[in-house]
N, C-alpha and C positions, 0 to 999 in steps of 0.2 A: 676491712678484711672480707667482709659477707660479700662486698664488693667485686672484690678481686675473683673471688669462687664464684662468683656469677658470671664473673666477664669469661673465666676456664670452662666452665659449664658450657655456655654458649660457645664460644669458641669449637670445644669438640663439637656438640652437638651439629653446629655449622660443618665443619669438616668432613662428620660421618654422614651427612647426609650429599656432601658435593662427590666423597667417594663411592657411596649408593647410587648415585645418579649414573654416578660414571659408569658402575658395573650393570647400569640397566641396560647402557650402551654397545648393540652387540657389535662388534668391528671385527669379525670374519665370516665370510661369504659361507662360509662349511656350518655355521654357526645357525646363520640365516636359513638355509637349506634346510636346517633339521629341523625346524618350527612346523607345528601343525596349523591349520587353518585357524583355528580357532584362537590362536595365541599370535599368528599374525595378526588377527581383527583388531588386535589393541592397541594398533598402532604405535609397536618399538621400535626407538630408535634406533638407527644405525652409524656407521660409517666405515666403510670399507675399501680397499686396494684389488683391482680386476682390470680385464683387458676386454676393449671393446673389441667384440666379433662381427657386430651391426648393429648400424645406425640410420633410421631415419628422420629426418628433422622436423618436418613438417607435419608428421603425425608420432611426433616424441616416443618412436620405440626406438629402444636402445636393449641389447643383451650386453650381458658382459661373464666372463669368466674367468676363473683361477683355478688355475690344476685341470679337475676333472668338474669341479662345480659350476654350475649356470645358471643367472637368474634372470627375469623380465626387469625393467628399470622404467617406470612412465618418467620420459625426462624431460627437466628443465632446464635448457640453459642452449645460450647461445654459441656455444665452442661448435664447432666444423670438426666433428670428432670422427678420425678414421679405423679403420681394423688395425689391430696393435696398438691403439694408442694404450696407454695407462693410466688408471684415472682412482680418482678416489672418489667415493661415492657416499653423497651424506642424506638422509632422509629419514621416510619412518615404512614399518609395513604395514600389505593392506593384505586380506584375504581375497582368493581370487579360485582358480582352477589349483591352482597352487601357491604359495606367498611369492608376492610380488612387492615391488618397492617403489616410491611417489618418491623424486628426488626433491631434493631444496635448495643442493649444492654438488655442484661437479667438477672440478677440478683436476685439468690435467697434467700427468707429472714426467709424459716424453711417450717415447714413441720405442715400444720394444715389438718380440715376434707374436705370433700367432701361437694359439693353443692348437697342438697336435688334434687333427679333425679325425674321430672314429667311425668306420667303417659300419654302415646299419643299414637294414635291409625294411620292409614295409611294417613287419613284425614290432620290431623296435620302434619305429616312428608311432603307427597307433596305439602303442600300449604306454607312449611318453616314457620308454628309457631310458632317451638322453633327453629329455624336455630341455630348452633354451641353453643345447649345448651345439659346438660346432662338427658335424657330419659328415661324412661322404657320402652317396647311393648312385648309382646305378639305374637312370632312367630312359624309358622312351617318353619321346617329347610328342603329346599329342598336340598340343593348341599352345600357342604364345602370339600376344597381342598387344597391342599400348592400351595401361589404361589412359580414364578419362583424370585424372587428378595432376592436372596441368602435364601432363606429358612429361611427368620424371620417373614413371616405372612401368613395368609390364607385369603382366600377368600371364601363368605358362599351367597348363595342366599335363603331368606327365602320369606316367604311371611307373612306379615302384614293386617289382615280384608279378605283374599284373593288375596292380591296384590303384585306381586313382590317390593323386595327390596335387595340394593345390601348389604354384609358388610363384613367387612376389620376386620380380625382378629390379635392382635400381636400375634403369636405365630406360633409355626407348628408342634403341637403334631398329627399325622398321626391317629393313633388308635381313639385316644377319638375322630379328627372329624368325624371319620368313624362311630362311634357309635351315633352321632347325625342326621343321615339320616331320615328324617320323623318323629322326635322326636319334640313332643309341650313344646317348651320353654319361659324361660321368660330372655328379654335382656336386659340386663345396657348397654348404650355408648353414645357419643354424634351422635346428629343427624345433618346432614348438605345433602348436594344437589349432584346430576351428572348431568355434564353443557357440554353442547359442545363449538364449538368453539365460539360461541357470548358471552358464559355463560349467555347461557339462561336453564333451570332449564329442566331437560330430566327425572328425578327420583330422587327417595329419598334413604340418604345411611346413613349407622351408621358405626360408628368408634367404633371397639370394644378393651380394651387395651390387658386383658386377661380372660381364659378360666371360671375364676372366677366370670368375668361377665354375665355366661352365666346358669339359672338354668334352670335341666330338670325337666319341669313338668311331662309327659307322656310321655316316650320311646315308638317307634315304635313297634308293636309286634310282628312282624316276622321283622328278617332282610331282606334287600331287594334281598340280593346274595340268599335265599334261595325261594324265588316265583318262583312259576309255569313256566314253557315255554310258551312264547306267539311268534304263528308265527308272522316273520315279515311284512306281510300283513293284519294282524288283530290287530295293537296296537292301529289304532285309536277306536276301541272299549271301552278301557278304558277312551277317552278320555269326560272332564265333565270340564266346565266352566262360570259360570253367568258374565256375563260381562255388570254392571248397569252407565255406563260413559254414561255421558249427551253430549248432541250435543251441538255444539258452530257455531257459527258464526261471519267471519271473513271480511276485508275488504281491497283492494291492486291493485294495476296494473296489469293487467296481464302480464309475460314478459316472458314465456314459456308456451308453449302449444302441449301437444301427445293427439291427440283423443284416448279414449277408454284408455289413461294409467295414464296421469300427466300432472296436473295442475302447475304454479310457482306464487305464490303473491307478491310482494313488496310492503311494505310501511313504507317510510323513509330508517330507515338503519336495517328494519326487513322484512324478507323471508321468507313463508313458501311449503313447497313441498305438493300436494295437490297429494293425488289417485283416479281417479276417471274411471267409465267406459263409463263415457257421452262423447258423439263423435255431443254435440253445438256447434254450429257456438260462436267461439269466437274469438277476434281480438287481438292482439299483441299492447298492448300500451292503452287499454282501462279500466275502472274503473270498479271490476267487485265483490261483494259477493259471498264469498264458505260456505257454511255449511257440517260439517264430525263431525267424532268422533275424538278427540284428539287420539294420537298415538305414538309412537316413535317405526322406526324400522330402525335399526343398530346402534342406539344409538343417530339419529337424531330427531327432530320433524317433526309431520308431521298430516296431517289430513287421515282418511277411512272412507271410502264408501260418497267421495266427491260430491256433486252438487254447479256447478259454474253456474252463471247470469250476462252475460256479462250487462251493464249500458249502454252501449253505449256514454259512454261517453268519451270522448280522453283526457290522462293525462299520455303520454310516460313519462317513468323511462329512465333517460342516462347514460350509460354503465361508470363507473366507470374506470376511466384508473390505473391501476396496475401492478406491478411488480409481475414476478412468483415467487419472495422471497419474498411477504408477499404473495398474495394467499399461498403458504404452512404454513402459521402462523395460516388458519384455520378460520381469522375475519371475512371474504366473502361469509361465506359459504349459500348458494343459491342463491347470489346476482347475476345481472345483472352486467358485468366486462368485461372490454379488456386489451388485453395484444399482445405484439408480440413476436414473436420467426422463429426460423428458421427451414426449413423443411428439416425432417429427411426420409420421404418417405409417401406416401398417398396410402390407400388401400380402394377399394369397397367391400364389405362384404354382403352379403344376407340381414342384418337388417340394416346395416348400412356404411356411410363412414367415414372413420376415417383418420386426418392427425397427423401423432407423431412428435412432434417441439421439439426443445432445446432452450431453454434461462436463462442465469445466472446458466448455471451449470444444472440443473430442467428440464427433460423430461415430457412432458406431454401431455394427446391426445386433439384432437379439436374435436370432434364429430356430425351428421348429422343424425340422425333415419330416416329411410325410412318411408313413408306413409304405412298404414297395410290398410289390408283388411275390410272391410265393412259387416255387417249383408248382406245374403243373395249376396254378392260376391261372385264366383266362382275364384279369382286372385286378390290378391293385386295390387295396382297404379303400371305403372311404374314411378322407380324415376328419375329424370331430370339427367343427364349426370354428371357425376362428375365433379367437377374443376379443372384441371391440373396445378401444379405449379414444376417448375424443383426442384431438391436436391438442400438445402443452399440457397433458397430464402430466403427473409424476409417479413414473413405477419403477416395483426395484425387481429386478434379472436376476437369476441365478443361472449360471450356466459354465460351463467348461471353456477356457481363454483360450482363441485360437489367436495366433499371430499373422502375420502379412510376410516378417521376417527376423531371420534367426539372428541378427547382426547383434552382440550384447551392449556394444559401446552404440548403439543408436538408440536415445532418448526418447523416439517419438514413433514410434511404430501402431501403425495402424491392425487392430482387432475388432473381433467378435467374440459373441458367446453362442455356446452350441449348449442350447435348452434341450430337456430330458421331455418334460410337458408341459402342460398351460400352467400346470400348478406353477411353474418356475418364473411366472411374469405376475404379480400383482399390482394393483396401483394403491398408490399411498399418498396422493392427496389430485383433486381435482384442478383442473386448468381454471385459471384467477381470471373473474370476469375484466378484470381492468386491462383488456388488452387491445390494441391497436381496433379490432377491428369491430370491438362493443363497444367501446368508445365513440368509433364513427355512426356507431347506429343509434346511440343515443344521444347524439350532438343532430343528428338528423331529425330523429323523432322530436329532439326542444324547437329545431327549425322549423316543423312542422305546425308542432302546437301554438308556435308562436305568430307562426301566418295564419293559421286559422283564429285563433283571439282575435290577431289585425285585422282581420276581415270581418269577425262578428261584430265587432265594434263600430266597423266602419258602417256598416249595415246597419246598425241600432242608431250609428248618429243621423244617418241621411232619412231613417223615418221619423225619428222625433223631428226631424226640419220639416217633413212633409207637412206633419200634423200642428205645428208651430204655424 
């Protein structure tokens, strides 16, 4: 009998937990959608019914949508999948700019229409309205080109309201995008973001699949190979732009500081790179508001034509201890950060000093801007003495992570650190004499001693002969 109420006990217990499983399982897209970042990082399952809008294969992005809902998909799988296909989509999520999903299974179930594409303007694309849904807009086509990734897509910068925007074309018909230069068009594709390494939102981009998505309203009227010569010292005469960006206002530690060039903010595990030409008294480690115009330039964010207010108030940010194999993963990028490495040679420079270290394979410089000159200077400061540290020391950096590039999905990005002051370079342990080139001095020096013995000896033998 005890028996049998064991085998029922398990039994449910078996059941209510294959039914828990089940319901961890989210299987609608609307579902998915609503998740906050934090609850995507826990990687929940899914599986779900959507309609693919685009698809790339060879760099596994795929969108898909239902209804009104759209999501990003990293996909796996070998299917030739086109717009309209139907598919059901099995995996788990990941956190991202917004939850995204890592397929494991894709499976398609025929081939229906297209989701009705919504009509959106620049507005809507940079504030991700319709993030990874399918769009209309209304562009001038400034630049379209083949990329370089085996010649199966281009690449087109138009602009939207006035605004640049980037967009990724399948295709690489040469002629026809030449004949789109300055031509007003109207675009089909999905709309999604350009993130840097935080995936924090840098511009707006559309995905376009093909040519056919693309109609021309009004052709340029002259081509442009055919306009006038303009010398090269008079093109900014053409030059014409309204630029209506409202100012913002921001709030951070200060934890870098160039008079007359750059500001750095932190706050929490967010950084911003501030431009400014204000040469205030501001202190390192204190609570301070910047007001500028939003900006992005290399692909990073950032603030222009900044004004910083120091607070006075002290609330030091500490240096994040790191490895120079994630600094190149790009997550740090403007952060307050240490790391050590070994020194490759240090050099003084007119603007600046710079030491080039090694660690984990990863060159990378430590950097020191010199004090500039002052309104109404006749000579810039002199700067304090450099630091001397022999070859193959080991010291650790603290400094601000500058990037090479915004790319989030590239693993290996080349950086610096932008040092406050000397105090920000220590060494922590000295260069090991057992190195290549003490070794050869002291395999020399035994070479030495040991021809001289040979010779004294020989010397001590030939006179005992004499006197023999």
């Amino acid at each position: 009998m005890k028996k049998a109420i064991l085998a029922v006990v398990m039994l449910v217990a078996s059941a209510a937990g294959f039914l828990e499983a089940q319901e961890r399982i989210l299987t609608s897209l609307a579902a998915i959608h609503g998740l906050t970042d934090a609850e995507a990082s826990r990687q929940i399952p899914v599986e779900f019914e959507a309609t693919v809008t685009y698809y790339r294969d060879y760099e596994r992005t795929l969108f898909v949508q239902d209804g009104d809902t759209a999501i990003y998909v990293r996909a796996t799988t070998g299917l030739k999948l086109m717009p309209g296909d139907r598919v059901v989509v099995g995996g788990n999520t990941q956190q991202s700019f917004r939850p995204i999903i890592v397929s494991n299974r894709i499976e398609r179930l025929g081939h229906g229409t297209m989701p009705t594409a919504v009509p959106a303007g620049y507005d809507d694309l940079i504030k991700a309205r319709y993030d990874c849904r399918l769009v209309t807009v209304r562009a001038l086509v400034r630049s379209a080109d083949v990329a370089n990734y085996s010649l199966r897509n281009s690449r087109m910068q138009v602009q939207v309201d006035g605004a640049d925007v980037d967009a990724t074309l399948n295709g690489n018909d040469t002629e026809a995008l030449k004949n789109l230069l300055d031509a007003e068009v109207e675009i089909t594709g999905v709309s999604s973001g350009r993130f840097d390494g935080k995936m924090q939102l840098t511009g707006a981009r559309l995905h376009i699949m093909s040519l056919e998505n693309i109609k021309v309203l009004k052709r340029a009227q002259n081509s442009p190979w055919t306009l006038p010569l303009t010398a090269m010292d008079e093109i900014l005469s053409g030059y014409h732009i309204v630029n209506r960006t409202q100012r913002v206002r921001v709030q951070g530690t200060v934890t870098y500081y160039q008079p007359g060039s750059a500001v750095v903010l932190q706050n929490g595990s967010k950084s911003l790179w501030i431009m400014t030409k204000s040469r205030n008294e501001l202190r390192i480690g204190d609570i301070a508001d910047a007001t500028g115009i939003p900006d992005v330039h290399d692909g990073f964010l950032a603030l222009s034509y900044g004004e910083v207010r120091d607070s006075g108030v002290q609330a030091p940010v500490q240096p994040r201890a790191s490895t120079s194999s994630e600094l190149t993963r790009s997550g740090h990028l403007f952060d307050l950060v240490s790391t050590r490495g070994k020194v490759l040679v240090g050099v003084r420079e007119e603007a600046q000093d710079e030491y080039v270290l090694l660690a984990d394979g990863h060159i990378f410089s430590a950097v020191i801007r010199h004090p500039t000159s002052t309104y109404g200077s006749t000579a810039p400061p002199v700067p304090p003495p450099m630091k001397e540290f022999p070859v193959g020391a080991t010291v650790e950096v603290t400094g601000i992570c500058v990037l090479e590039d915004s790319n989030p999905f590239d693993r290996n990005v080349p950086f610096d650190l932008m040092m406050r002051s000397y105090d920000d370079i220590t060494i922590v342990a000295w260069p090991s004499w057992m190195t290549v080139r003490n070794l050869a001095r002291v395999i020399s020096a035994m070479v030495i001693v040991i021809l001289g013995v040979t010779a004294w000896g020989w010397t001590l033998k030939r006179k005992v002969r004499r006197q023999a």
